[in-house]
C-alpha positions in Angstrom: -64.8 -10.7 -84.5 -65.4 -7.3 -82.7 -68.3 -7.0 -84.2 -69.5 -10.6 -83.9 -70.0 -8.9 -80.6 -71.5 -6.5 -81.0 -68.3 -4.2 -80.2 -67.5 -1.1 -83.0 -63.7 -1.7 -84.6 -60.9 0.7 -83.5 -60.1 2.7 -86.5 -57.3 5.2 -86.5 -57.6 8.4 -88.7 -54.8 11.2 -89.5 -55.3 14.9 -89.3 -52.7 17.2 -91.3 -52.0 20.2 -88.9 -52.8 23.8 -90.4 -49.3 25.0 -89.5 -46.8 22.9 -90.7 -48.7 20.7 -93.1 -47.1 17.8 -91.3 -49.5 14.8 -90.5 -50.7 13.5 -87.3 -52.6 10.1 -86.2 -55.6 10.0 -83.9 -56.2 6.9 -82.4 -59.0 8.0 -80.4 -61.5 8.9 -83.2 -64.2 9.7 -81.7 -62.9 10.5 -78.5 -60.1 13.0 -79.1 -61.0 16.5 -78.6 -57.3 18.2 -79.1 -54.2 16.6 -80.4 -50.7 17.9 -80.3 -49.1 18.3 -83.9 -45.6 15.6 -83.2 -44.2 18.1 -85.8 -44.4 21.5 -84.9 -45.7 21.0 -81.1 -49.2 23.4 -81.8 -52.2 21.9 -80.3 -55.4 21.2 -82.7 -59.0 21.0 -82.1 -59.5 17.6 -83.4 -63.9 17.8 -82.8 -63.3 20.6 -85.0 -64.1 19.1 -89.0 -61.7 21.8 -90.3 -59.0 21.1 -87.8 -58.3 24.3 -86.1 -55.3 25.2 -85.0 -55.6 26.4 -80.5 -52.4 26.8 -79.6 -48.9 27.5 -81.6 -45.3 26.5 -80.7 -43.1 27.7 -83.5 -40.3 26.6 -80.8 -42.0 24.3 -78.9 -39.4 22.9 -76.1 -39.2 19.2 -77.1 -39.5 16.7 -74.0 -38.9 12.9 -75.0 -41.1 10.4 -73.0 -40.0 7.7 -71.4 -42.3 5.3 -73.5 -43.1 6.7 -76.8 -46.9 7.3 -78.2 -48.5 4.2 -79.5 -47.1 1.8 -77.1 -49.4 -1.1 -76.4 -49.2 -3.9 -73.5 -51.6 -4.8 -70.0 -51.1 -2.8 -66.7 -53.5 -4.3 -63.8 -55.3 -6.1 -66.4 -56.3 -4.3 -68.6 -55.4 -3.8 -72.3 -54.1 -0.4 -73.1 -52.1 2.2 -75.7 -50.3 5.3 -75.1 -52.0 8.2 -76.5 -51.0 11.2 -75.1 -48.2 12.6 -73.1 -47.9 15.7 -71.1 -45.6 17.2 -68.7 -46.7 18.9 -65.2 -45.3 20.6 -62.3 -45.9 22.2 -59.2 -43.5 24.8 -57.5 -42.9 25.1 -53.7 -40.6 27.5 -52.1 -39.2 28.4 -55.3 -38.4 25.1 -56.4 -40.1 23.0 -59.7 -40.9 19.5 -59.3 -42.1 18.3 -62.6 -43.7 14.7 -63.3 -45.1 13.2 -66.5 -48.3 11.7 -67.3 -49.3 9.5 -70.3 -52.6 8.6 -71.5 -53.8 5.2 -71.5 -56.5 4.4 -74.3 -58.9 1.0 -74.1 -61.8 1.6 -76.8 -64.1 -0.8 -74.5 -62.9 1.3 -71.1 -62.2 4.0 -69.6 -59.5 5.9 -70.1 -56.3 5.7 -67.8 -53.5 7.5 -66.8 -49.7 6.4 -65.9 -47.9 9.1 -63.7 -43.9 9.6 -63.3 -42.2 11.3 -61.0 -38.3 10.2 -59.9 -38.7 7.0 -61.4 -42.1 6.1 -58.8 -45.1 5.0 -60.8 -49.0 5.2 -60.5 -51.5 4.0 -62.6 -54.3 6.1 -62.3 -58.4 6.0 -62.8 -61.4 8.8 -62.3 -63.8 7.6 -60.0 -67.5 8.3 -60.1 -68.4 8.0 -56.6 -67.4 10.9 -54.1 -65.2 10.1 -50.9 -67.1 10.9 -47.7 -66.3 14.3 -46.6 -67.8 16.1 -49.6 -66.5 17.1 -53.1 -64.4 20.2 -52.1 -61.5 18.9 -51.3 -59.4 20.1 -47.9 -56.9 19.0 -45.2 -58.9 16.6 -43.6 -59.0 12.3 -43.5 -60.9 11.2 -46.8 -62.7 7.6 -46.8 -63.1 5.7 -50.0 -63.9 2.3 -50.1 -63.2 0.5 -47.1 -59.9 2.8 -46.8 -58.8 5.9 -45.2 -56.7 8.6 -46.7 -54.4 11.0 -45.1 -54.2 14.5 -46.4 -50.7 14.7 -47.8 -50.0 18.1 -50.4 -52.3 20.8 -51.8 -50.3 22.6 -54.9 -51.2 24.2 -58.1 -50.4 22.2 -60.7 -49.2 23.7 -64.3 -49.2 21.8 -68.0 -45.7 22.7 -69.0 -45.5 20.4 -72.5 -48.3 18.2 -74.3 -47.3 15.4 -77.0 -50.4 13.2 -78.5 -54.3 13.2 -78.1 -57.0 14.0 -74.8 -60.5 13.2 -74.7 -60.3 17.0 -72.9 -59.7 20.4 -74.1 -55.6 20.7 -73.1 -53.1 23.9 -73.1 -49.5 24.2 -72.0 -50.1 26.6 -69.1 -53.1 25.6 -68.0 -53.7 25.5 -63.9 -55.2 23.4 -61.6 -55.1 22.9 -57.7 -54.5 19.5 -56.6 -55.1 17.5 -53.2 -53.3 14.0 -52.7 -54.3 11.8 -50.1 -52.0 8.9 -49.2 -53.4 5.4 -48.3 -50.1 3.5 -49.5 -49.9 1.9 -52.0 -53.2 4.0 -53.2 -53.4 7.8 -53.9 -56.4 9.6 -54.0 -56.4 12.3 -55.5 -58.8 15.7 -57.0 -58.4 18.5 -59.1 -60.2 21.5 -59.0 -59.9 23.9 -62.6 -60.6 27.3 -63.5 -64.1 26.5 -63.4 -64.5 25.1 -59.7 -65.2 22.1 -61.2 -63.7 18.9 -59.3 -62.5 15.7 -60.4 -61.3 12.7 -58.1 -59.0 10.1 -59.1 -57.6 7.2 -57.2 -54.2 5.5 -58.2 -52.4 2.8 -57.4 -48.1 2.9 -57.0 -46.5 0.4 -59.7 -42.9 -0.6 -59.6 -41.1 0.6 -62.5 -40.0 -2.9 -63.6 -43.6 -4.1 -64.0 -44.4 -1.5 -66.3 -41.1 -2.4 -68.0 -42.6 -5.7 -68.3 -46.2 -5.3 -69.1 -45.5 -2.9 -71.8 -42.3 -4.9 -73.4 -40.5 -1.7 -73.6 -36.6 -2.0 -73.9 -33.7 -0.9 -71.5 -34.5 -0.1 -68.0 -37.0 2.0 -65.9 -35.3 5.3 -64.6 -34.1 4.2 -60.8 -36.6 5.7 -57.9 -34.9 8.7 -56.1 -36.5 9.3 -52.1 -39.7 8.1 -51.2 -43.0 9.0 -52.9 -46.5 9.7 -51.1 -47.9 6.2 -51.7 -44.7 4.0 -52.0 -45.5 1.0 -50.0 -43.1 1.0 -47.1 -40.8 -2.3 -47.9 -41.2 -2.8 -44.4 -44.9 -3.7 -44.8 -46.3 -5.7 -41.5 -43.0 -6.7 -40.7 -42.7 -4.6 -37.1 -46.1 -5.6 -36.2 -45.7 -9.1 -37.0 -41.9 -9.3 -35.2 -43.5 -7.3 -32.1 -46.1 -10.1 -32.0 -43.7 -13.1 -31.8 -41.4 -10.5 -29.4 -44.3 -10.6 -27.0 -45.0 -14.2 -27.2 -41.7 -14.9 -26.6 -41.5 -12.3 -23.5 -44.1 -14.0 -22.0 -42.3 -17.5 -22.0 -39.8 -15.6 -20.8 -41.9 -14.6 -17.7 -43.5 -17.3 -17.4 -39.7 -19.2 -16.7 -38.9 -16.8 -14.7 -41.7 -16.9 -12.3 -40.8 -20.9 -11.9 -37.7 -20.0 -11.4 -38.4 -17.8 -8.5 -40.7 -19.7 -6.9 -38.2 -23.0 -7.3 -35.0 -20.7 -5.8 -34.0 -22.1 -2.4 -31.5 -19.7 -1.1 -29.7 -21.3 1.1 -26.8 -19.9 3.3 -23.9 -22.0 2.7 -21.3 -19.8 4.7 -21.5 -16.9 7.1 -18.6 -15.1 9.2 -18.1 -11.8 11.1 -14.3 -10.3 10.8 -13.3 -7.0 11.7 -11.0 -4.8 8.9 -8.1 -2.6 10.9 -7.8 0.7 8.7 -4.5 1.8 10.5 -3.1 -1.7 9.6 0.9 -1.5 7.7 -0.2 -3.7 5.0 -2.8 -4.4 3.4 -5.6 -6.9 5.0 -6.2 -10.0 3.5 -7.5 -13.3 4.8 -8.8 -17.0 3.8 -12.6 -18.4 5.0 -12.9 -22.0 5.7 -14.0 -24.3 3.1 -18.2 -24.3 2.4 -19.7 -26.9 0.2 -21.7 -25.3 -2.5 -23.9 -28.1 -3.6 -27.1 -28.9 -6.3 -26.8 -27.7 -10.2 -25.2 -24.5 -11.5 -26.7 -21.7 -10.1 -26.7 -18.1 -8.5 -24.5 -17.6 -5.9 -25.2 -14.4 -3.5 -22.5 -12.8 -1.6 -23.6 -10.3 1.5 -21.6 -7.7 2.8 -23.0 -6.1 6.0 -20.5 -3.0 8.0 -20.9 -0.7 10.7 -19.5 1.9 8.5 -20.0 5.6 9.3 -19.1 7.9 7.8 -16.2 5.3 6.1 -15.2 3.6 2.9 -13.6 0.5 2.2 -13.3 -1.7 -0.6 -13.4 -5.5 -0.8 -12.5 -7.9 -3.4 -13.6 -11.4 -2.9 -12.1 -14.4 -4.9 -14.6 -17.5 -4.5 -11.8 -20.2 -5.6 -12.6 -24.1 -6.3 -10.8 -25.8 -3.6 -10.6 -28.6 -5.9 -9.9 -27.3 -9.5 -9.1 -23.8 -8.7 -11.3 -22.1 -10.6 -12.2 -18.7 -8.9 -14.9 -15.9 -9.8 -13.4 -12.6 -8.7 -15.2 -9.4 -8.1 -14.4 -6.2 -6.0 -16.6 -3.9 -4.2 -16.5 -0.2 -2.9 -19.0 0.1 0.1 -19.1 3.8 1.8 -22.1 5.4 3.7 -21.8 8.9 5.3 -24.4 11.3 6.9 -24.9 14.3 8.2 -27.2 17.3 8.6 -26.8 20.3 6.7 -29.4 23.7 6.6 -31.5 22.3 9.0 -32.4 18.7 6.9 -30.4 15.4 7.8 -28.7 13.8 4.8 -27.4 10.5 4.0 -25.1 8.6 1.0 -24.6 4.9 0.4 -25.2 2.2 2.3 -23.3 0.1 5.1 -24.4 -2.9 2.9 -23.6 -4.7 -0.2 -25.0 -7.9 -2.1 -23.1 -9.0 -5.2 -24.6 -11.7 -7.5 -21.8 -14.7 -9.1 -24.0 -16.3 -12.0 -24.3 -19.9 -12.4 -21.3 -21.1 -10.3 -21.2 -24.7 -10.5 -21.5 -27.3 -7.4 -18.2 -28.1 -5.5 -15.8 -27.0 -2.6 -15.3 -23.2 -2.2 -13.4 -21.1 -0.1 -13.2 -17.1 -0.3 -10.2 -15.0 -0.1 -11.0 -11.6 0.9 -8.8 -8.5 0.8 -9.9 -5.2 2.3 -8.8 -1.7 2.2 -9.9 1.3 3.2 -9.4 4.8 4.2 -6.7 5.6 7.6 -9.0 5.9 10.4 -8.8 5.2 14.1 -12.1 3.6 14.2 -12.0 -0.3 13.2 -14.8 -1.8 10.8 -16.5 -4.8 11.9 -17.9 -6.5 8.6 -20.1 -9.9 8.4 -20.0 -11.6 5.2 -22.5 -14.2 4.3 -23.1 -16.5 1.0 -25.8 -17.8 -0.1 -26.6 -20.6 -2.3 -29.8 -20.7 -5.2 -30.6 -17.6 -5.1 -33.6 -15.9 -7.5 -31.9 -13.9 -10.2 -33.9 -11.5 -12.8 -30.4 -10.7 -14.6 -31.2 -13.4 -17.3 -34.7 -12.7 -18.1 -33.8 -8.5 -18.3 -31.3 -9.6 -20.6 -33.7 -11.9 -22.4 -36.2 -8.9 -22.6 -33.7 -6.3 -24.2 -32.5 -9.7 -26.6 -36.1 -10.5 -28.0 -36.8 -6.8 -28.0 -34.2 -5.3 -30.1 -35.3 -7.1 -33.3 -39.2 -5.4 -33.4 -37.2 -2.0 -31.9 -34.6 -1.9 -34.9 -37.4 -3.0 -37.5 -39.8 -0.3 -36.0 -37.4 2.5 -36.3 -36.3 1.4 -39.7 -40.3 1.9 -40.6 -40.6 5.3 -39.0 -37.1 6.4 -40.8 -39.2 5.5 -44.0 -42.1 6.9 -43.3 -40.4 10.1 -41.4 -38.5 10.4 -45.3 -42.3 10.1 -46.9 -44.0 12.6 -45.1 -41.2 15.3 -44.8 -42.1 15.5 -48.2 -45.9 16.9 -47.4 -47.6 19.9 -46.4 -47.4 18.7 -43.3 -43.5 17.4 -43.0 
């Protein structure tokens, strides 16, 4: 059927290495260019006819992948087999962090590569057109496609282990610098050899279980420790979108508001001057006349104006139901004082107060006030006035910080993410 179409067959072919006799499979005739003995770990120059041995591991440390050589399945689409394995790693500040790669093989594409590091996956292509900015690669934002990439690490890059068969020359030690720029979920990335020459790659993150999946494998995908370069933030849009709604929502808000201060009426329903006698025995106390506090539940405004000077006193008001007995208690400590000091006059407090009593419902209401004060000769005359439907912006602050905690929390669970992604760059 292949070639019905004019496609050539895949035929796999098996080279005995020169050093332990021991026979190894190519499955990229005609592509491989060295291949890694399974038995004895030396690497062979498989272009070479007369198989040549390049490299020799008597005692070749042994490193198991994750999914073994010849593995077959889809990833993104496209048809694949593992055919090569290798193990990499950088050092920084004294410290190894190794990731694998495996070859992907398609005899009618190009080849791919799968990356692991702590369990995060990419799935990774060359790319034949350059980013704008140039080949060399530096620190600086990188375009490709109709996306931007961030600088994220520069490192030299070391082949520790090789298991299989590359389409290019390979050696465990072999170093290369490479520059990753972060676009989540895509990585760009390029790789400059001993040679100067550059190669750009772009790759795409892949959840563990997918490749799980798409290449049938058995058990379970190692867990993902931290947060890798391109790992999509599981957050995705979700700040932006909750901070849209957030805004809609505070501008119903204002919108009610605004009626409800132009519809406010504020209308005294009691007012009375009394005088408070510091040097009184006992305590002074007293009982207003009944007010009638009339229309639908709201605001109710209590004004406390003194000719304090220099003085404190507190009062505590008890606005009681004259029918049910329901009362709304509060208690205020009103002081102002003066003076002049180093040639500059100086003042603290006020001689007046306003309270606000939310929503109080329509009825009969008296007050009971109870004043004290500090023991002076000089008596405090005191006015106190209430008034009814007054314009209150407690409510819509309260609605403000209600619809905006949601899009704060969401937003600072982002940042927390992406704070944990990029401590992990050059630039962390």
């Amino acid at each position: 059927m292949a070639e019905a179409h004019g496609r050539r067959p895949v035929s796999v072919r098996s080279v005995n290495c020169p050093n332990c006799g021991a026979a190894t499979a190519v499955r990229t005739f005609g592509h491989a260019v060295n291949v890694v003995c399974q038995s004895c770990g030396s690497i062979l120059d498989a272009a070479n006819p007369g198989v040549t041995i390049l490299q020799r591991f008597t005692e070749a440390v042994r490193e198991e992948p994750l999914i073994p050589l010849g593995t077959r399945g889809k990833l993104l689409d496209i048809e694949c087999e593992v055919v090569g394995f290798q193990v990499r790693q950088i050092v920084v500040d004294g410290v190894a962090y190794r990731w694998r790669e495996y070859l992907l093989f398609n005899p009618y594409r190009e080849f791919r590569y799968l990356t692991e590091y702590a369990g995060h996956w990419n799935v990774v292509s060359t790319i034949s057109a350059l980013p704008d900015g140039g080949p060399t690669p530096d620190e600086s934002t990188r375009s490709y496609g109709e996306r931007e990439y961030r600088h994220f690490q520069t490192a030299d890059a070391t082949t520790t282990f090789v298991l299989g068969e590359f389409p290019w020359q390979v050696r465990v030690g072999d170093t290369t610098t490479g520059s990753d720029y972060v676009a989540p979920p895509f990585m760009l990335s390029a790789e400059v050899d001993a040679d100067k020459e550059v190669t750009w790659s772009l790759g795409r993150y892949v959840r563990g279980d997918e490749i799980w999946s798409s290449l049938s494998l058995s058990g379970a995908p190692p867990d993902p420790i931290g947060v890798f370069a391109n790992q999509p933030s599981p957050f995705g849009d979700a700040p932006r979108a909750m901070w849209r709604t957030a805004s809609r929502l505070a501008a119903l808000a204002a919108l009610l508001w605004i009626v409800h201060l132009a519809s406010a009426r504020g209308t005294q329903a009691f007012a009375q001057a009394y005088t408070f006698e510091p040097n009184a025995a006992a305590e002074t106390s007293l009982v207003t006349p009944v007010f009638e506090l009339d229309g639908r539940p709201t605001a109710v405004e209590i004004e406390t104006t003194t000719s304090l000077d220099n003085q404190w006193m507190f009062v505590g008001y008890a606005l009681v139901n004259d029918e049910t007995g329901q009362a709304f208690e509060v208690g205020r400590d009103v002081s102002y004082y003066r003076g002049y000091e180093d040639g500059e006059s100086w003042t603290e407090g006020s001689p007046s107060d306003t309270v606000e009593l939310p929503s109080v419902p329509r009825g009969r209401y008296f007050l009971r006030i109870e004043t004290e004060g500090e023991r002076t000769a000089v008596p405090v005359r005191y006015r106190v006035r209430v008034v009814r439907d007054v314009s209150s912006s407690l409510r819509f602050l309260v609605a403000l910080v209600l619809i905006a905690i949601p899009p704060i929390l969401a937003s600072w669970r982002a940042a927390m993410f992406e704070g944990r992604r990029w401590q992990e760059s050059d630039h962390g």
